[in-house]
C-alpha positions as CSV (number, residue, x, y, z in Angstrom):
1,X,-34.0,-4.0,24.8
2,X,-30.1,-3.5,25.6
3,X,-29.1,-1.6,23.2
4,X,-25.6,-3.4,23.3
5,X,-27.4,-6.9,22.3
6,X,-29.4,-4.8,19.7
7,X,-25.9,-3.6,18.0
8,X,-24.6,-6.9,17.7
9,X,-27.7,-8.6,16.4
10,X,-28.2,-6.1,13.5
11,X,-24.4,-6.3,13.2
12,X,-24.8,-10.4,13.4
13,X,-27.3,-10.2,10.7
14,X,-24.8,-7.6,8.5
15,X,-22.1,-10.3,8.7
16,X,-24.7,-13.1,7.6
17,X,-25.5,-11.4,5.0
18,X,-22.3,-10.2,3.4
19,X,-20.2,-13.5,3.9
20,X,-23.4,-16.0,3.6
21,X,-25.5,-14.1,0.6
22,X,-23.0,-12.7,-1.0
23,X,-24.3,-9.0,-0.6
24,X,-22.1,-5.7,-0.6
25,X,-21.6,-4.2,2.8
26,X,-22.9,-1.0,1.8
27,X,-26.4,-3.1,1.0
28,X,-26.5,-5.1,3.8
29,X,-25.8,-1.9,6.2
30,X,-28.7,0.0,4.9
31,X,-31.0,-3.1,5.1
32,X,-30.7,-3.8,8.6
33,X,-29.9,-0.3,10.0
34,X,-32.8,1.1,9.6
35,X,-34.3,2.9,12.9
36,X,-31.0,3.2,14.5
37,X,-29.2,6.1,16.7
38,X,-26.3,7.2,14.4
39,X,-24.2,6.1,17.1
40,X,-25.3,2.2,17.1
41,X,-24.8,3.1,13.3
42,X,-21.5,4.0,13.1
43,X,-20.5,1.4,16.1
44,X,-22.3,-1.2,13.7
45,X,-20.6,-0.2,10.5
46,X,-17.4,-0.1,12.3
47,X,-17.6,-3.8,14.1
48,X,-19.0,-5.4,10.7
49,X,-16.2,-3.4,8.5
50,X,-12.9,-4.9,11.2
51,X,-14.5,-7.9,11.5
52,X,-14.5,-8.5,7.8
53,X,-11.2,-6.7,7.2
54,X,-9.8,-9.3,9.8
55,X,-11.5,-12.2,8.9
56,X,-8.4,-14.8,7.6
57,X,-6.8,-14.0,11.7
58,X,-9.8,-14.6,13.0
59,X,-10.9,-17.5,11.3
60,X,-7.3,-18.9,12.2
61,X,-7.9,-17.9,15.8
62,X,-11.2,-19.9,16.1
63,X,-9.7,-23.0,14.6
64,X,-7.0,-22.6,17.4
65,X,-9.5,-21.8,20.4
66,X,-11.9,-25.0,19.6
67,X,-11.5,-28.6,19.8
68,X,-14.2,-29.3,17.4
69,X,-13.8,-27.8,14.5
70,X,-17.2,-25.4,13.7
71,X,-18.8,-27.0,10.3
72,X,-20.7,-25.1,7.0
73,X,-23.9,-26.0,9.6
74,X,-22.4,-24.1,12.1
75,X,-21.6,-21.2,10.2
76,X,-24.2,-19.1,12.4
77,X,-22.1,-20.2,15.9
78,X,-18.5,-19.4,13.7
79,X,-20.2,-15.3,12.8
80,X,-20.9,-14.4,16.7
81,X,-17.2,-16.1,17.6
82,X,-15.8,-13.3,14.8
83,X,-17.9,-10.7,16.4
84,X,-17.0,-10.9,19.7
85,X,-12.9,-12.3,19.2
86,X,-12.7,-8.9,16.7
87,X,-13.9,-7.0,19.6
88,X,-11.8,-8.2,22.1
89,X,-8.5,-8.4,19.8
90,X,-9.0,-5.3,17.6
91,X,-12.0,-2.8,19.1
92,X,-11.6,-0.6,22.5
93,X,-14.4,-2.7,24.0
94,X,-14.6,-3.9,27.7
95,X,-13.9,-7.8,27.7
96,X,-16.8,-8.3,29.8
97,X,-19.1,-6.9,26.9
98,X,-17.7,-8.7,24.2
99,X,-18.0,-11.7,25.9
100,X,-21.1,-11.1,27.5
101,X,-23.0,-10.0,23.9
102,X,-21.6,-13.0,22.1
103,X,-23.6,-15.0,24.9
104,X,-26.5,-13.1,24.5
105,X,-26.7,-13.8,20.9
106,X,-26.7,-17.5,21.2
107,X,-29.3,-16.8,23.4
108,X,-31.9,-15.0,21.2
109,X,-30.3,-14.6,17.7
110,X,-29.3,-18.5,16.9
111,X,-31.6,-21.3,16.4
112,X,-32.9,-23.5,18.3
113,X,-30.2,-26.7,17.2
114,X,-27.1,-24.3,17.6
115,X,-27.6,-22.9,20.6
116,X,-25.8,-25.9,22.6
117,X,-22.9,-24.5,21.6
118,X,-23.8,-21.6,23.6
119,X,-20.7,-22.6,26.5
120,X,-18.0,-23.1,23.9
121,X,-18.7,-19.7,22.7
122,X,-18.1,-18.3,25.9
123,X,-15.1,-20.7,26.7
124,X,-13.3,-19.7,23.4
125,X,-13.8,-15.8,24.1
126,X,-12.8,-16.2,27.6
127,X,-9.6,-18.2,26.3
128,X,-8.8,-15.6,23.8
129,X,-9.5,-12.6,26.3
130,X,-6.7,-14.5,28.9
131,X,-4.4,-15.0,25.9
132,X,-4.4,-12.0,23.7
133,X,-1.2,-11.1,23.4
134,X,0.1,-14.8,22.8
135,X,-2.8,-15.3,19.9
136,X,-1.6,-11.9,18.6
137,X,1.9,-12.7,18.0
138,X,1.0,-16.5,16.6
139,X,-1.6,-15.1,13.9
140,X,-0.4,-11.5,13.8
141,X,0.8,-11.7,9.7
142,X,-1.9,-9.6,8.3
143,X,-1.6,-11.8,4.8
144,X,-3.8,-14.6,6.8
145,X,-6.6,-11.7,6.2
146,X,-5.7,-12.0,2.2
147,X,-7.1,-15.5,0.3
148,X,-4.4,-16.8,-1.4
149,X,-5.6,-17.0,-5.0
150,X,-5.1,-13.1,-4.5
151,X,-1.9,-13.3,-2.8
152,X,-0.3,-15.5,-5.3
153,X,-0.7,-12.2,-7.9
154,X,-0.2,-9.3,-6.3
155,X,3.1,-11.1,-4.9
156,X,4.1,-11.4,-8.5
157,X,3.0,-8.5,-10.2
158,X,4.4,-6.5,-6.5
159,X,6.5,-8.3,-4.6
160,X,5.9,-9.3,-1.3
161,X,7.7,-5.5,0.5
162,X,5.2,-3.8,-1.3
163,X,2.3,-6.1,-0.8
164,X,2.9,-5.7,2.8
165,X,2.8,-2.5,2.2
166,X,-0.8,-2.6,0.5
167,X,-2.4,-4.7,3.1
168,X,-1.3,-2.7,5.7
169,X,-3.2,0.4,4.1
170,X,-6.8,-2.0,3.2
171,X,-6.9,-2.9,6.7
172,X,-7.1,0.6,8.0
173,X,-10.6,2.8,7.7
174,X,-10.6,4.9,4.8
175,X,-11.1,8.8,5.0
176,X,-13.5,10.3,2.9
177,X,-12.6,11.9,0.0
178,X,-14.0,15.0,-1.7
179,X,-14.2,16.9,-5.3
180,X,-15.5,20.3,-5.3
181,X,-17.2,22.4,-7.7
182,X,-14.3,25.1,-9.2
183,X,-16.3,28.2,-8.0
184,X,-15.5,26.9,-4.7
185,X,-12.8,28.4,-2.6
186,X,-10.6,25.4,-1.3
187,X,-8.9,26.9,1.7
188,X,-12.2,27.8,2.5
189,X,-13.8,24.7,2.5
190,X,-10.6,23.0,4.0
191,X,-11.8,25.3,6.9
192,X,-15.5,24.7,7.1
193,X,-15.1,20.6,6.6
194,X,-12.1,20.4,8.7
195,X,-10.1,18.7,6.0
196,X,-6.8,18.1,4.6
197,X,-6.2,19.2,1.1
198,X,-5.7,16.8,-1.6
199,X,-3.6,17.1,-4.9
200,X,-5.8,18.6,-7.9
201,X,-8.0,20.2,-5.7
202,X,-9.8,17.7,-3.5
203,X,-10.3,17.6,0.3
204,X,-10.3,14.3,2.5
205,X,-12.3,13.9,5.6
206,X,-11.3,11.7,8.5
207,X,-14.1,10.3,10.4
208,X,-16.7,12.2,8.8
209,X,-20.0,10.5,9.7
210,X,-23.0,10.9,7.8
211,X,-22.0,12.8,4.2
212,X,-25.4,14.5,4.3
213,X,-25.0,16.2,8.3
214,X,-21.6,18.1,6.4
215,X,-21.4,21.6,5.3
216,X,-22.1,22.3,1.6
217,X,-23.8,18.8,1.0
218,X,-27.2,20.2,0.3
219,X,-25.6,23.5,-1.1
220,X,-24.2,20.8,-3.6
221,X,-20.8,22.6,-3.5
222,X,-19.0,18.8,-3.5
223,X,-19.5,15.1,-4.2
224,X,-17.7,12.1,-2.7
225,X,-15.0,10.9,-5.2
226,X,-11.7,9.0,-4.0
227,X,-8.3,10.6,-4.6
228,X,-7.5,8.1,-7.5
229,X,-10.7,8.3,-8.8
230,X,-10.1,12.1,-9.3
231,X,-7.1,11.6,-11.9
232,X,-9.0,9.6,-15.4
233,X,-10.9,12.7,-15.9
234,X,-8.2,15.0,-14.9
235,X,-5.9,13.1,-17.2
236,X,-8.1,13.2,-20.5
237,X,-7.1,17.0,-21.3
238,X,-9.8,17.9,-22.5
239,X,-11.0,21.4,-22.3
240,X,-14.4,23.9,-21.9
241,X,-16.4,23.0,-24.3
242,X,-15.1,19.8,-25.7
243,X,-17.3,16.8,-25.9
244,X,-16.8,13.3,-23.8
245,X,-18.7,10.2,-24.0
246,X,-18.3,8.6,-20.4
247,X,-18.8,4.8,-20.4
248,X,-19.9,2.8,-17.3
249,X,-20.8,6.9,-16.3
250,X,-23.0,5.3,-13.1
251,X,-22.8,6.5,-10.3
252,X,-21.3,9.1,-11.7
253,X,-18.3,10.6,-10.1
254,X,-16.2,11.2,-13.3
255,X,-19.6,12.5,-14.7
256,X,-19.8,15.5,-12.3
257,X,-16.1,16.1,-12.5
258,X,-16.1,16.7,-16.5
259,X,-19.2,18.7,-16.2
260,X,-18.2,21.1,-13.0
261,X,-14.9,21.4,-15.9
262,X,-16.8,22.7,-18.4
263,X,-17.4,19.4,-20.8
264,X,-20.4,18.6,-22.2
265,X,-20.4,15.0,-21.1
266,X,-22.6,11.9,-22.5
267,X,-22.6,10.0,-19.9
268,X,-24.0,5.9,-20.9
269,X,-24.9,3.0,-18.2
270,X,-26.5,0.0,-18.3
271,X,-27.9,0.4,-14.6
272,X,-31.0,2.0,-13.9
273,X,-30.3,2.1,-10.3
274,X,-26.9,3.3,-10.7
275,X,-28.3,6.3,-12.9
276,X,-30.7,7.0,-10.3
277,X,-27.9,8.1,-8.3
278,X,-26.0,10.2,-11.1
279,X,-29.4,11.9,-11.7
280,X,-29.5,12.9,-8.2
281,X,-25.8,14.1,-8.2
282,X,-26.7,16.2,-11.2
283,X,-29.3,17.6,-9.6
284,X,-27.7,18.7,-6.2
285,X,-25.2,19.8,-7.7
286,X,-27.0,21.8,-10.6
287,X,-24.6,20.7,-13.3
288,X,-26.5,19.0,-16.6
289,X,-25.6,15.6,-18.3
290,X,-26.5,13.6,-21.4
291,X,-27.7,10.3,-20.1
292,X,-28.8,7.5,-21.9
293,X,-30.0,4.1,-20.5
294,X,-28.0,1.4,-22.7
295,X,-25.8,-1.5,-23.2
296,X,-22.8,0.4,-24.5
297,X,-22.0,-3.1,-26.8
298,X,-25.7,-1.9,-28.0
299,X,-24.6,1.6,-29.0
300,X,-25.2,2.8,-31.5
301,X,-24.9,6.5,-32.5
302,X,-24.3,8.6,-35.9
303,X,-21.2,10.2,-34.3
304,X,-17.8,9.9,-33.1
305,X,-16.3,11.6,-30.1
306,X,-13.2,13.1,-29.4
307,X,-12.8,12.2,-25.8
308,X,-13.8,9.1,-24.6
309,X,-13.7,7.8,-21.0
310,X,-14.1,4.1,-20.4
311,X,-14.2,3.4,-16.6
312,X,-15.0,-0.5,-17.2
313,X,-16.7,-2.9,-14.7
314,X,-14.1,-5.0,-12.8
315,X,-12.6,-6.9,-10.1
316,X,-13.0,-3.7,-7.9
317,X,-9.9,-5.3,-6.0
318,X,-8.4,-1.2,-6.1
319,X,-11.4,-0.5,-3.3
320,X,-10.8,-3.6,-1.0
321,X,-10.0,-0.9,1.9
322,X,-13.3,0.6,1.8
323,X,-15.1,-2.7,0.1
324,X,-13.4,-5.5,2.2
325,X,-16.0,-7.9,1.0
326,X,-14.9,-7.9,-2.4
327,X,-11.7,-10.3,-0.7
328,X,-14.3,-12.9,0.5
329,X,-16.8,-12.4,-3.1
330,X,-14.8,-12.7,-5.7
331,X,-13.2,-15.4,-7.6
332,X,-10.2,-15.9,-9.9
333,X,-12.2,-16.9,-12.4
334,X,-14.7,-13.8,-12.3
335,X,-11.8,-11.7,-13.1
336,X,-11.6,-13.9,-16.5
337,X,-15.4,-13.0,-17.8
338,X,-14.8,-9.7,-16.5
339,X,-11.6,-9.1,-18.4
340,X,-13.4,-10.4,-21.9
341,X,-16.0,-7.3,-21.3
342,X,-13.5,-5.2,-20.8
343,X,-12.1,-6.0,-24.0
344,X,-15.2,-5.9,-26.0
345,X,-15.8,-2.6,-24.6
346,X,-12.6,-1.5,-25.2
347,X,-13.1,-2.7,-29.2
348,X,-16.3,-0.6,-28.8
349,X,-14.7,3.0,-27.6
350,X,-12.1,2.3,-30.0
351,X,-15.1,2.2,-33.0
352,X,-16.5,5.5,-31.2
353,X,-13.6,7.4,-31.2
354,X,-13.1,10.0,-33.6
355,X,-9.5,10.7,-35.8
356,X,-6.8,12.7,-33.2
357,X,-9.4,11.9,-30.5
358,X,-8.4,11.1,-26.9
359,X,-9.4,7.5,-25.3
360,X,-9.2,7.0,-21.0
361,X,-9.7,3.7,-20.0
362,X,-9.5,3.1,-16.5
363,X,-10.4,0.2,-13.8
364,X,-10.2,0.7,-9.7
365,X,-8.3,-2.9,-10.2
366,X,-4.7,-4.4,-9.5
367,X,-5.4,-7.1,-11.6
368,X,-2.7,-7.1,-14.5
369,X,-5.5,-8.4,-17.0
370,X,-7.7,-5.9,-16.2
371,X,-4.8,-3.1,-16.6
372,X,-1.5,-2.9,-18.8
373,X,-2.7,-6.6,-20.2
374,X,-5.9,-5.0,-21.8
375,X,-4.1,-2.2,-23.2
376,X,-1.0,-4.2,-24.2
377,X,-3.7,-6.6,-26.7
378,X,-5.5,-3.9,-27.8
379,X,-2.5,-2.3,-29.3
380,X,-1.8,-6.0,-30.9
381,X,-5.2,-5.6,-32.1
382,X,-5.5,-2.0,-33.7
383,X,-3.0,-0.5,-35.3
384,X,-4.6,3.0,-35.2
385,X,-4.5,3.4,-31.4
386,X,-1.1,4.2,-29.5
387,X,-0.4,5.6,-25.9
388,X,0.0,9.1,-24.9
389,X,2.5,8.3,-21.9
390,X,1.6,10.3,-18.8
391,X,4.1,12.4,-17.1
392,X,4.9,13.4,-13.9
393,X,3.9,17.0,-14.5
394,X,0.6,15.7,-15.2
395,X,0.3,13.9,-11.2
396,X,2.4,16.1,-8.8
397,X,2.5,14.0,-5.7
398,X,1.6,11.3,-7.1
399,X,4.8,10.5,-9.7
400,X,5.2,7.0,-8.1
401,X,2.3,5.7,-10.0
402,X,2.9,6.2,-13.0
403,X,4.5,3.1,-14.9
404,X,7.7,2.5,-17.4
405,X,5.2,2.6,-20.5
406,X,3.3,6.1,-19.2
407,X,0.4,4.0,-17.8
408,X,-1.0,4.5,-14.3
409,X,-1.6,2.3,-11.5
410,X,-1.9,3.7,-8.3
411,X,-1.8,1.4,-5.2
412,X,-3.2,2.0,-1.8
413,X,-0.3,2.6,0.0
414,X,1.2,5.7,-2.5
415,X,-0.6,8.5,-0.4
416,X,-0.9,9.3,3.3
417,X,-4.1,8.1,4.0
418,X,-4.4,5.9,1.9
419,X,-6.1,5.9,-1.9
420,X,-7.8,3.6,-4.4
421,X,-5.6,1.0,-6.4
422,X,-6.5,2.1,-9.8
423,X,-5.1,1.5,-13.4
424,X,-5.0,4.3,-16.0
425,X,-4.0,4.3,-19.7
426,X,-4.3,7.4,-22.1
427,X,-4.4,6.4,-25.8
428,X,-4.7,8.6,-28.9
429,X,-6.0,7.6,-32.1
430,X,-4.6,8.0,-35.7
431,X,-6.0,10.9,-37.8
432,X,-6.0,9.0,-40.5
């Protein structure tokens, strides 16, 4: 088989099953990669992840290009038109091979009652091929690749410079980001990974391929853990020895960090499979946890801890530059339900936490209820909880994020690079 045609039809079925199943990339790329070279795999990852990223301009550009508008039962015809117009427009690949591929996959990877529209396919791409540069400059504003339910708030909570601004960072591909254990040598490591040094210690990566293929991985002198990620656990203050209960611990990244620091970390998730993964950390890493299995609204221990970290599910609309399917998943009203957990879980720490303790709660959102509007009612709601502002000492390098009230909400755009969109509040409690 060409192994061209065989990229795009694993890459066709990718798209199917992201934008028509509702699946995460990261699921759908290990489902239908299996038994490739790594370099189909990352050409595949890298088609599926622009396409997606792109998807508003090129949906706008297909309405353009055809007559007859492409219906919900054409949906199939509308995924190999996004394929091939993302290569020609935004990928380094030959026209002729775009164009030629999409052809092909009307030929062998559509159905039977689709595959009349095999000659409009190769009109349109032909048509966009001759007039690039005019299609370009007509749907060029990267906010076509935003829905507008999403727009509509982060142009109010923002402003429109800065949301520029953040779209221009989600649409670009993300480095990888590293934590390190402390006994290793950084400028060492900087060396051997061929990485850029991060603030508080960590490396980033660009381009780094497959995690397991780089130096120290199965030394387990390192773990993958964005830049903003990095800061909840750094930010507790909490010291050797001191005990943490981590909430919503799966997969674990904030888990390793307070352990590798010296913490003796309970670490609680609901998700078997997420566990799984923490487990695994733990043990490539040699580094030893507390885990329990639970429903943290279940909980129900004979203590109290004096650090608490809450990383609560969410919107996850922080990680749309490595997770651009979360723009096409998610609803306005999921953000709602979402935000009522967060609140009971919230209630929940607040029960667990012990007199003087420390509370982190943190979400990789940009969501105002699911940041300074969850911390702002909790307050309302208990009197003996107040914020312990964070200062600029605290983030060198990052003194941008933090807010007027002390909180933190990092954006995409505040490092070179690029970095999670994450909100971060620091509350102590009353001794009482």
């Amino acid at each position: 088989m060409n192994p061209q045609a065989d990229n795009r039809k694993q890459a066709l079925l990718i798209l199917k099953e992201v934008l028509d199943n509702g699946a995460t990339l990261e699921n759908a790329f290990d489902k239908h990669s299996k038994g490739i070279s790594p370099v189909d795999k990352r050409f595949m990852r890298h088609l599926t992840t622009t396409t997606i990223r792109h998807l508003g301009q090129l949906d706008c550009i297909i309405d353009h290009c055809t007559k007859t508008k492409l219906g919900n039962t054409q949906t199939a015809v509308r995924h190999v038109l996004r394929l091939g117009i993302c290569q020609l427009l935004f990928t380094e690949i030959p026209a002729h091979a775009a164009v030629n591929t999409a052809v092909n996959l009307m030929d062998k990877s559509i159905g039977k009652k689709l595959r009349y529209l095999k000659n409009t396919v190769n009109a349109v791409l032909r048509k966009v091929d001759r007039e690039r540069e005019e299609l370009l400059k007509k749907y060029g504003n990267s906010r076509h690749n935003i829905p507008k339910w999403i727009l509509n708030r982060w142009d109010t909570r923002y402003g429109k410079e800065t949301v520029k601004e953040i779209i221009n960072q989600i649409l670009q591909e993300a480095p990888l980001d590293l934590a390190l254990l402390p006994q290793a040598q950084l400028d060492e490591w900087a060396i051997k990974l061929k990485a850029e040094k991060l603030p508080l210690g960590g490396l980033r990566i660009k381009n780094a391929g497959n995690i397991r293929d780089l130096p120290g991985y199965e030394d387990g002198m390192w773990w993958v853990q964005d830049l903003a990620a990095q800061l909840p656990a750094h930010l507790l203050g909490a010291g050797k020895g001191d005990k943490l209960l981590d909430i919503c611990a799966a997969p674990g990244g904030k888990t390793l960090q307070s352990v590798a620091s010296g913490l003796k970390v309970t670490a609680v998730d609901i998700s078997k499979r997420r566990l799984e993964r923490l487990h695994e950390n733990l043990r490539r890493l040699s580094l030893n946890a507390e885990i329990i299995e639970t429903d943290i609204l279940k909980f129900e221990p004979k203590k109290q801890w004096q650090y608490i970290l809450v990383d609560a599910p969410c919107s996850s609309t922080g990680t749309i530059r490595r997770h651009p399917e979360i723009l096409w998943s998610y609803r306005e009203d999921k953000i709602k339900s979402l935000a009522i957990l967060q609140q009971k879980m919230l209630d929940k720490a607040a029960q667990l936490l012990a007199p003087g303790g420390t509370l982190i709660y943190c979400t990789c959102s940009m969501e105002i209820e699911e940041g300074p509007g969850q911390i702002n009612a909790l307050l309302e709601r208990n009197s003996t909880l107040k914020r312990k502002g964070i200062s600029a000492s605290e983030l060198p390098g990052l003194e941008q994020s933090i807010l007027q009230t002390g909180d933190v909400q990092t954006l995409p755009h505040y490092f070179n690079g690029g970095m999670d969109g994450f909100f971060i509040s620091r509350l102590i409690k009353d001794k009482g």
